[in-house]
C-alpha positions as CSV (number, residue, x, y, z in Angstrom):
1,X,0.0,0.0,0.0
2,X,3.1,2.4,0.6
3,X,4.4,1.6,-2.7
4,X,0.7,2.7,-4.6
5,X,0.4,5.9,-2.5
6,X,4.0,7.2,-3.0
7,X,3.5,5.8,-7.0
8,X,0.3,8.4,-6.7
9,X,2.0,11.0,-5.3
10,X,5.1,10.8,-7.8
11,X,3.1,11.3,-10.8
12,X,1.6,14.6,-9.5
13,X,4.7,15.9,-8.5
14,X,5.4,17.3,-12.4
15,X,3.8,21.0,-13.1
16,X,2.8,19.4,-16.3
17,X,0.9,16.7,-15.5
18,X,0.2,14.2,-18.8
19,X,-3.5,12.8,-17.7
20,X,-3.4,10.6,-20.7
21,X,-0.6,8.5,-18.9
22,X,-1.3,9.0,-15.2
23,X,-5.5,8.7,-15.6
24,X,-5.0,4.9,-16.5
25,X,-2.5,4.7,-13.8
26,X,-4.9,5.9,-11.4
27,X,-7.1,3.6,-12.4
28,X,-4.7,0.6,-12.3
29,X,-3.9,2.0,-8.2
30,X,-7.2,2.1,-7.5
31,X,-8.3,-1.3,-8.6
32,X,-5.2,-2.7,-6.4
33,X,-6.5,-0.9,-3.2
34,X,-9.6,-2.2,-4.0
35,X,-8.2,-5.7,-4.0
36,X,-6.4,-5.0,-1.0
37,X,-9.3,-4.4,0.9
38,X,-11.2,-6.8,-0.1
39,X,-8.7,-9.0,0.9
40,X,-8.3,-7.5,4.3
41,X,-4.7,-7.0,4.3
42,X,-5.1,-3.4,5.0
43,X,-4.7,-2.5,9.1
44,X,-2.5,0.1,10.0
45,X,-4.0,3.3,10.3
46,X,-1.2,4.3,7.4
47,X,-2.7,1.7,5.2
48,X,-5.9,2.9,5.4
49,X,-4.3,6.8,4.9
50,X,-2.3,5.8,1.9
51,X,-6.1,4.3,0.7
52,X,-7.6,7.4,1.2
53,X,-5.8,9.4,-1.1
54,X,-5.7,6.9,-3.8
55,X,-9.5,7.0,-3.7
56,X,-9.4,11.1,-3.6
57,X,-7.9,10.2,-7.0
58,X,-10.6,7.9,-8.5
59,X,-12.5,10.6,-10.2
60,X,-15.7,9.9,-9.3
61,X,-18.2,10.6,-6.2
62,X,-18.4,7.4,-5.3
63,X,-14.2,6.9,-4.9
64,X,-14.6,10.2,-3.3
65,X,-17.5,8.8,0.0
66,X,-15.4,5.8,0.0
67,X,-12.0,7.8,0.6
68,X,-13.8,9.6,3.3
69,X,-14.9,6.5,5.1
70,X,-10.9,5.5,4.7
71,X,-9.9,8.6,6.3
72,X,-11.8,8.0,9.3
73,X,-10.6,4.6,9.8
74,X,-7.0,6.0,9.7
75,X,-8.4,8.3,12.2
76,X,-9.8,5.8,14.4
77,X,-6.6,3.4,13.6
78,X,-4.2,6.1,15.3
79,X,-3.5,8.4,12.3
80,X,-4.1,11.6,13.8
81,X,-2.8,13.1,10.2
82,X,-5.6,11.5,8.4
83,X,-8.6,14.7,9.4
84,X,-7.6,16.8,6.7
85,X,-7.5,14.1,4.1
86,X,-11.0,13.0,5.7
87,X,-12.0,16.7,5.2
88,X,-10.8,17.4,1.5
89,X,-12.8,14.0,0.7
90,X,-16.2,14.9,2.7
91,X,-15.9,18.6,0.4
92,X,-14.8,16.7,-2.7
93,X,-17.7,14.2,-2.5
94,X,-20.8,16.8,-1.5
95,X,-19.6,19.2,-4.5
96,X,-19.7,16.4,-7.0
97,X,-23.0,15.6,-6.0
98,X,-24.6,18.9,-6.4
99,X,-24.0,20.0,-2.7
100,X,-21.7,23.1,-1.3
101,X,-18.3,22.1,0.6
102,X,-18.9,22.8,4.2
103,X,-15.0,23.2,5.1
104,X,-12.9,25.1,2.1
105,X,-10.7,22.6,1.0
106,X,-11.8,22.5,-2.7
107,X,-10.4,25.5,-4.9
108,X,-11.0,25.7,-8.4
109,X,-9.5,27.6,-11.1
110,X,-11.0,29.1,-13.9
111,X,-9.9,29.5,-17.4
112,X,-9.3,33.7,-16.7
113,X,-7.0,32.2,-13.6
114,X,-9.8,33.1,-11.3
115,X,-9.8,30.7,-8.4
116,X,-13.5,30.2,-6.3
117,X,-14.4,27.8,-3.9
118,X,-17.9,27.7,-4.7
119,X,-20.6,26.5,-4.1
120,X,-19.5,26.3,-0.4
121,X,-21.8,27.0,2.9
122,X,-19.2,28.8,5.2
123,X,-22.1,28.8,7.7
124,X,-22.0,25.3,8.5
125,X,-19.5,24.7,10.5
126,X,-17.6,27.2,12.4
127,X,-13.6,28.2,12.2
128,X,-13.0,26.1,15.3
129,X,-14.4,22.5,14.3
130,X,-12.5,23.3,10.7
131,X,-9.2,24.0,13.3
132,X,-9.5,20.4,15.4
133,X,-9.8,18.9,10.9
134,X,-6.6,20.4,10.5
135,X,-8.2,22.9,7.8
136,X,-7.5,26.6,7.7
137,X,-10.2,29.2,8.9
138,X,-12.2,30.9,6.7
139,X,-9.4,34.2,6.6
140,X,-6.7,32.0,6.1
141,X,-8.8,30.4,3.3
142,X,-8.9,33.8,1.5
143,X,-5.5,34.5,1.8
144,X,-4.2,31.3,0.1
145,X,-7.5,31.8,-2.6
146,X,-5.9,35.4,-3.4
147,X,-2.3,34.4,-3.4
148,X,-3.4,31.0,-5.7
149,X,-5.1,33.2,-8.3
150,X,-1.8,35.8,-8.9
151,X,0.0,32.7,-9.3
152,X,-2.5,31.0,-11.6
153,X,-2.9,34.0,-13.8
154,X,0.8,33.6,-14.0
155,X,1.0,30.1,-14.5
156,X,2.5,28.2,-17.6
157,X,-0.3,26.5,-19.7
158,X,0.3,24.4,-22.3
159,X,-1.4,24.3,-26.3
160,X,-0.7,20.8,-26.9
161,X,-3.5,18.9,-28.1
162,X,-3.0,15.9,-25.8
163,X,-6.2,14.5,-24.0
164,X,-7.4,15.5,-20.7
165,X,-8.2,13.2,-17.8
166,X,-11.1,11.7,-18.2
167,X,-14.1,13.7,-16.0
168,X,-16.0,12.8,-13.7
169,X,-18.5,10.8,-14.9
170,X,-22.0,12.7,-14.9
171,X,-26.0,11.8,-16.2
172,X,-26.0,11.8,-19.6
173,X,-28.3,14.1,-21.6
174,X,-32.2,13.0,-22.4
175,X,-32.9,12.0,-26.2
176,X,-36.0,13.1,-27.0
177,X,-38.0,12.4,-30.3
178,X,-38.5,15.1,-32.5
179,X,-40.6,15.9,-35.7
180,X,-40.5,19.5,-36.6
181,X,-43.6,21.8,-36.6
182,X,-44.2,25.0,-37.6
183,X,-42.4,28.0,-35.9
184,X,-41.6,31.7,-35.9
185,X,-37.9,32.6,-35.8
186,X,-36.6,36.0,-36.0
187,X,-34.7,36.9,-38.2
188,X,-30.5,37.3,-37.9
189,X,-29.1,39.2,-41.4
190,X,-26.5,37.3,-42.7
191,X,-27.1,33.5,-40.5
192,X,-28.4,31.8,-44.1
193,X,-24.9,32.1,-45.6
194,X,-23.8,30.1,-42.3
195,X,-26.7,27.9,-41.7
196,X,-26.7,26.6,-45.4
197,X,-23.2,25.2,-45.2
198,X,-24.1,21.2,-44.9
199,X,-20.9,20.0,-43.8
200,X,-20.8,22.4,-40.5
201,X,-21.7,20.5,-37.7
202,X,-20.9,23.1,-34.6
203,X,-21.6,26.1,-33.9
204,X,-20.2,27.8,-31.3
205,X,-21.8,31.1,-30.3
206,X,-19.0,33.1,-27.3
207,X,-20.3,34.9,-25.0
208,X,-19.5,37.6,-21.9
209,X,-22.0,36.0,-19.2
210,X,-24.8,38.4,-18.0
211,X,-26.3,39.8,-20.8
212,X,-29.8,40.0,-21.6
213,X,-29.8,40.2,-25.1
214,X,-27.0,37.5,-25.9
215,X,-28.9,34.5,-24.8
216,X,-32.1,35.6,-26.7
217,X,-30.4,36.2,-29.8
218,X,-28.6,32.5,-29.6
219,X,-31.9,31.3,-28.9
220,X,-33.2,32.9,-32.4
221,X,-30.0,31.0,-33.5
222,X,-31.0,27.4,-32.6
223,X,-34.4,28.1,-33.9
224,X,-33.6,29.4,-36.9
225,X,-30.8,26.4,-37.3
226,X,-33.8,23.8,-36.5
227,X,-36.0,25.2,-39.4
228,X,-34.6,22.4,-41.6
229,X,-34.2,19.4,-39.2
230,X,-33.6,18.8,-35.5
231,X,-30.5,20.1,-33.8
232,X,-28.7,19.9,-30.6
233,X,-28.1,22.5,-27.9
234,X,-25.3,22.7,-25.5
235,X,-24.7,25.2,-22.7
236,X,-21.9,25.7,-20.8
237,X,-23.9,24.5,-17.3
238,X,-22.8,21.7,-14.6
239,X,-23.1,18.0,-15.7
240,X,-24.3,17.5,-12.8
241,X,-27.6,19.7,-13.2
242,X,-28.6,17.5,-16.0
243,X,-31.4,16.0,-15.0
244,X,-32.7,18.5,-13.5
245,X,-32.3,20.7,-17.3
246,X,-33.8,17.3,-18.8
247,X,-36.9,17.2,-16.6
248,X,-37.6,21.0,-17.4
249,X,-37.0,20.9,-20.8
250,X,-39.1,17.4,-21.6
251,X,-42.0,19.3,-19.2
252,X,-44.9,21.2,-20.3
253,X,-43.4,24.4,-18.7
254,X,-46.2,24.7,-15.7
255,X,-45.5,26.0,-12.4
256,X,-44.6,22.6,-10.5
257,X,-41.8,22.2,-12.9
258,X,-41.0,25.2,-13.2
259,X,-40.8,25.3,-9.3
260,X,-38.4,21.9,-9.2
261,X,-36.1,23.6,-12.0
262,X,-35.9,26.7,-10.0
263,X,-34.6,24.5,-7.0
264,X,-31.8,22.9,-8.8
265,X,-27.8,24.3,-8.3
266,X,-28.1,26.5,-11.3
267,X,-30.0,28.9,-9.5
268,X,-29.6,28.4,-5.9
269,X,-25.6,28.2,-5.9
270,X,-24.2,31.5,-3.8
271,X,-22.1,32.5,-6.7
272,X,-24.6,34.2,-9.1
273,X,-22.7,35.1,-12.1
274,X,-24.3,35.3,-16.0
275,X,-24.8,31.5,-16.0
276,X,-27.7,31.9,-13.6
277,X,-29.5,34.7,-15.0
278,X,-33.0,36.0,-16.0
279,X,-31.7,35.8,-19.3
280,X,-30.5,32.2,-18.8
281,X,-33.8,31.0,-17.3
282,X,-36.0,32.6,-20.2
283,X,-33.2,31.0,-22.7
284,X,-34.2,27.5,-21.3
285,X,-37.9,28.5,-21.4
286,X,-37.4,29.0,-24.8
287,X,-35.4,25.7,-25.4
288,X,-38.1,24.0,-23.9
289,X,-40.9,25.0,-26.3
290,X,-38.6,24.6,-29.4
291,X,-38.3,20.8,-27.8
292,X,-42.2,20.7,-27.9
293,X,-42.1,22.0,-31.3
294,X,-39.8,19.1,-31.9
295,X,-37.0,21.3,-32.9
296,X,-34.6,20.1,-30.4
297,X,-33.7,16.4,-29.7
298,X,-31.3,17.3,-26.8
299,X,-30.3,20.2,-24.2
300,X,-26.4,19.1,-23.2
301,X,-25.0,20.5,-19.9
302,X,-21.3,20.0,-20.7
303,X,-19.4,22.0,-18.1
304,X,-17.7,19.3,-16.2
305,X,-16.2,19.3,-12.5
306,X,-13.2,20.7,-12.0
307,X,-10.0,18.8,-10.7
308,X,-8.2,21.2,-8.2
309,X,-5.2,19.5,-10.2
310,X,-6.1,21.3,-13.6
311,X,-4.2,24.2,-14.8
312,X,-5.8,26.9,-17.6
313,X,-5.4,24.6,-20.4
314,X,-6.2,21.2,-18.6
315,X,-9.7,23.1,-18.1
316,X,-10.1,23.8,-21.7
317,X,-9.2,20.4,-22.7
318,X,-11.7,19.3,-20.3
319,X,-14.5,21.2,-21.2
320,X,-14.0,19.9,-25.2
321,X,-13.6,16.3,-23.9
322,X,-16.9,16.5,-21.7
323,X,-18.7,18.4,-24.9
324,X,-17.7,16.2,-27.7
325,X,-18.3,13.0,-25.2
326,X,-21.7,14.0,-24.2
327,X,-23.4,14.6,-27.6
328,X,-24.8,12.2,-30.0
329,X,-22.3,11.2,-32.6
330,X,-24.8,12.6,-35.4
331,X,-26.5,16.2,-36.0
332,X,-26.0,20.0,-35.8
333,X,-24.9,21.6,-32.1
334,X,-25.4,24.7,-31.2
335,X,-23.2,25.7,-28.6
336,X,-23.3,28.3,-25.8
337,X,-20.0,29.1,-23.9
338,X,-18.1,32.5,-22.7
339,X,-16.1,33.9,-24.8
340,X,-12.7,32.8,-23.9
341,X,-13.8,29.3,-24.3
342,X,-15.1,30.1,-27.7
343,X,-11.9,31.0,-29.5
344,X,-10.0,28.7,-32.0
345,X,-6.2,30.4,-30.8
346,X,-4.6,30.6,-28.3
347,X,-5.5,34.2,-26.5
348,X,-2.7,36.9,-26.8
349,X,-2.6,37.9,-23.4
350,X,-1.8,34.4,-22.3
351,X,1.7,34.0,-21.0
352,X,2.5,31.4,-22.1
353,X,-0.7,30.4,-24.5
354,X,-3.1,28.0,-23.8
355,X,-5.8,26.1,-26.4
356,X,-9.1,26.7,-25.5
357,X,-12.0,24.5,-25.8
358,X,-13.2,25.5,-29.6
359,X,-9.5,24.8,-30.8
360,X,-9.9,20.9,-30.0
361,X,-13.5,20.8,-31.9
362,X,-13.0,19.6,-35.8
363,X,-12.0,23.1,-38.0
364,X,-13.2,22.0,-41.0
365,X,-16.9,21.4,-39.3
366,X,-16.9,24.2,-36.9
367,X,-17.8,27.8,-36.7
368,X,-16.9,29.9,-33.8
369,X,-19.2,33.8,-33.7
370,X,-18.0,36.1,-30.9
371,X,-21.5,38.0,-29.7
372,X,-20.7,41.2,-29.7
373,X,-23.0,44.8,-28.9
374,X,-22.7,48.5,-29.0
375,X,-21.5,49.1,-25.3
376,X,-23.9,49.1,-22.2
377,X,-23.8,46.5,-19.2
378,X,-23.6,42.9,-18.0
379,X,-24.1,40.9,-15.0
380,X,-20.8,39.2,-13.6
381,X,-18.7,38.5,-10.2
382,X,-15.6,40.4,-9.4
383,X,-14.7,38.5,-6.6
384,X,-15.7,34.7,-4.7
385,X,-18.3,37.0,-2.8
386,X,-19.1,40.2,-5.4
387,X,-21.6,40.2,-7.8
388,X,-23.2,42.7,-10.0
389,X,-23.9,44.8,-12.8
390,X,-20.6,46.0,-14.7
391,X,-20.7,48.6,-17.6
392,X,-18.7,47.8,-20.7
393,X,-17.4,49.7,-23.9
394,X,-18.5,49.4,-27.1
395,X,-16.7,46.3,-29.2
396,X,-16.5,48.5,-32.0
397,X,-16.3,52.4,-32.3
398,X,-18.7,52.2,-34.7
399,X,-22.4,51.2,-34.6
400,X,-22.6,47.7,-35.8
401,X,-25.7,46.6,-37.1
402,X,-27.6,43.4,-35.9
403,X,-26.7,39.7,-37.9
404,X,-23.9,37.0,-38.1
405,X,-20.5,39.0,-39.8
406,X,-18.0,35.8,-41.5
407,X,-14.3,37.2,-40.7
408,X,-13.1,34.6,-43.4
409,X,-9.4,35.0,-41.6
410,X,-7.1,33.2,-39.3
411,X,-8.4,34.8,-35.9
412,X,-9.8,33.7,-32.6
413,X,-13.7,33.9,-34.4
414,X,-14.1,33.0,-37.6
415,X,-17.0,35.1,-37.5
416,X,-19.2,37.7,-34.9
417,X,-22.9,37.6,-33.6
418,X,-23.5,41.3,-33.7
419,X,-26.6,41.8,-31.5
420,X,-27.0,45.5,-33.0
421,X,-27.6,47.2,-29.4
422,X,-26.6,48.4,-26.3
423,X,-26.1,45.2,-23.8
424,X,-28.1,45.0,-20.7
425,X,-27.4,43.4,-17.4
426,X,-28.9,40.9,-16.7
427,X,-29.6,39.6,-12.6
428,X,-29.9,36.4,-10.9
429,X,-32.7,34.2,-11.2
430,X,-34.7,33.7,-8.3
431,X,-37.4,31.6,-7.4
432,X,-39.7,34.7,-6.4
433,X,-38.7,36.6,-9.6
434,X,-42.0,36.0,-12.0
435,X,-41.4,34.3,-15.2
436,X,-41.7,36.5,-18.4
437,X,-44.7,35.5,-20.8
C-alpha cells in the first residue's frame, strides 16, 4: 500500500501533469487498493491513509465517499494526520454531487486564472471544528484563494493537443423524439450564408455571461438552425444539473416544474454570475418549447467538474472532452460558452498560450461567432463574494448593425454575432422573480 500511494504521489509531483498517462494509472492504483481491501490486508492506520488518497484520485463521487470512510478509519486506527484528508474527501464528495463544501478545501481555477471555492456553505461549520480537521479558517482560506489566483494568472499552460483526464462521470443528456412543426424565428441578417453550409456541424456562439440580449439572440439562432431538421443545444452548465435541465426541458413548462427547476444548483448556488440569469432561465424557457415543437432532440450541460489538479489549459481540454463525449455522434450543435472558451487560438494575453476548448472541436466542421454589442452593461462576479452589474465599452467604435458577420481570416472567431444594441445586465434568477410571458 506504501508503494501505490508514493506511486500516486510521484506522478503529480510534475507542473505538467500528462492525464493521458497517469489517468490509466490511477485507475490501475485504484483497482489494487480495492483488492487489498477486499482482501483484508489493510490495518495500519497508514494503510488505510495511503487508501484514502488513492480513492481522492478515483474521479468519481463514489471513490470520493469511500476515501472519506478511509480517512476516518486512519483516524480511528491512530492516524491523527488523516482529518484533513477525511475533510478534503467529505468537500470533494458533497460538491460532486450537487451539494456546497462545508470546510474550504476544494479550490477551483477558472480558465481567466480566477480561483472560487464555490458552491461552499461557510455557515455550517464554524472556524474552530475546521481547526481540530486540521483545515484553515475561513481568513486564512482567503489569503491562500488570493495568493493561488496571482499565481495561476501567472502560470505556464500548455497548447498541446493531448487529452485530458477523463471527467467525472455525470448523467448523460435526455434524447427526446423530434418531428418539426411549424415556428416563428426572428430573423439574424446574414445567418443563411452560415446555416446553409451542410458540412458544419458546430456552432459555437461566445459569450460575456450576463447579458440580456445575448442568450435571446442564440436562442433565435437554434431556432432558426432547426428550421430544416432537429438540432442539438449545448450550454456551458454543470453535468451535474442534467437532469434537472432534462426534466424541465421534456415538461410542459407549468409552475410545478417550473418550481423543481428553479430549486436545482443553477439557480440556488451563492455564486450568481451570468450562467444563472434571468436571461439564462427565459433562454431555457425558450429551449423547452422549441423541444415541444420538436426542434430540439437534446439540451447538453457539458461544463464538467473541475480537478483542483487542472491548470488553464487542462480546463479547456476538459471542457472539449466532456462536450464532444456528451453529444450524439450525429446532428447540428449549437453551442453556448463564454467567450474565452469560444476561440480557435490561443488568446494573446496568455503568457505562455493556452488552447481553449473550440481549438480541439474539428476546423473543417466548426464555426466559432463572438457576440458582440454596442456598449452598455452585464451581469458578472468580481470576486468569490461580489456580484453585480458591470458597464462595458462598445466592441467597435462604430455602430454595428444586428446579424452574423464571417471574418473569413485566421483569428480567434471565424466570424461575430453582432446583436446590433446596447447590452443590458442581466440579474440572478430567483425563485420569487415572476417568469416572463
Amino acid at each position: 500500500m506504501t508503494a501505490i500511494f508514493e506511486a500516486d504521489q510521484k506522478d503529480r509531483q510534475s507542473l505538467d501533469i500528462d492525464w493521458a498517462i497517469v489517468g490509466p494509472q490511477d485507475e490501475a492504483r485504484l483497482k489494487r487498493t480495492q483488492a487489498l481491501l477486499d482482501a483484508g490486508t489493510l490495518k495500519s492506520g497508514d494503510d488505510f491513509f495511503n487508501a484514502a488518497f488513492v480513492f481522492q484520485h478515483g474521479g468519481s463521487s463514489d471513490a470520493y465517499l469511500k476515501a472519506h470512510l478511509l480517512a476516518t478509519i486512519a483516524v480511528a486506527k491512530g492516524k491523527v494526520g488523516a482529518t484533513w484528508i477525511a475533510a478534503a474527501t467529505l468537500d470533494r464528495y458533497l460538491q460532486t454531487t450537487g451539494k456546497p463544501q462545508v470546510l474550504g478545501t476544494q479550490f477551483l481555477t477558472g480558465a481567466d486564472g480566477r480561483i472560487t471555492q464555490e458552491p461552499f456553505d461557510r455557515s455550517l461549520v464554524s472556524d474552530a471544528l475546521r481547526g481540530a480537521l486540521g483545515v484553515p479558517t475561513l481568513a486564512a482560506q482567503e489569503e491562500r484563494r488570493a495568493a493561488a489566483e496571482t499565481s495561476a494568472r501567472r502560470a505556464p499552460a500548455s497548447v498541446s493537443k493531448s487529452p485530458p483526464r477523463p471527467p467525472v462521470p455525470a448523467p448523460p443528456a435526455r434524447i427526446f423524439a423530434a418531428k418539426l412543426q411549424p415556428s416563428v424565428c426572428a430573423a439574424i441578417p446574414g445567418s443563411e450564408q452560415l446555416l446553409g453550409r451542410s458540412s458544419l456541424r458546430w456552432i459555437v456562439v461566445g459569450e460575456i455571461h450576463g447579458t440580456t440580449e445575448t442568450p435571446k439572440a442564440f436562442g433565435d439562432l437554434v431556432c432558426l438552425a432547426a428550421t430544416a431538421q432537429p438540432v442539438v443545444v449545448a450550454v456551458e452548465q454543470a453535468t451535474t444539473e442534467q437532469p434537472a435541465i432534462d426534466d424541465y426541458i421534456g415538461s410542459n413548462g407549468d409552475a410545478a416544474a417550473t418550481s423543481r427547476f428553479l430549486a436545482s444548483r443553477i439557480w440556488t448556488e451563492p455564486f450568481k454570475a451570468g450562467l444563472s440569469s434571468e436571461a439564462y432561465f427565459e433562454l431555457f424557457r425558450r429551449l423547452r418549447a422549441l423541444r415541444a415543437a420538436g426542434q430540439i432532440t437534446s439540451v447538453v450541460a457539458f461544463q464538467p467538474l473541475y480537478d483542483p489538479g487542472f491548470n488553464a489549459g487542462d480546463y479547456e481540454k476538459a471542457l472539449a472532452a466532456s462536450l464532444i463525449g456528451r453529444v450524439a455522434s450525429q446532428g447540428r450543435v449549437l453551442v453556448l460558452v463564454g467567450n474565452v472558451h469560444a476561440m480557435r487560438t490561443p488568446a494573446a494575453w496568455a503568457k505562455p498560450a493556452y488552447l481553449p476548448m473550440a481549438g480541439y472541436l474539428p476546423a473543417h466542421s466548426t464555426v466559432t461567432l463572438d457576440a458582440r454589442w454596442n456598449g452598455g452593461s452585464y451581469w458578472a462576479c468580481t470576486s468569490a463574494t461580489t456580484c453585480g452589474r458591470q458597464s462595458s465599452a462598445p466592441s467597435s467604435p462604430v455602430t454595428v448593425a444586428h446579424g452574423v458577420v464571417m471574418d473569413g481570416g485566421d483569428g480567434p472567431y471565424a466570424g461575430t454575432l453582432n446583436l446590433g444594441v446596447a447590452a443590458t445586465a442581466s440579474p440572478p434568477k430567483t425563485p420569487s422573480t415572476p417568469a416572463h410571458h
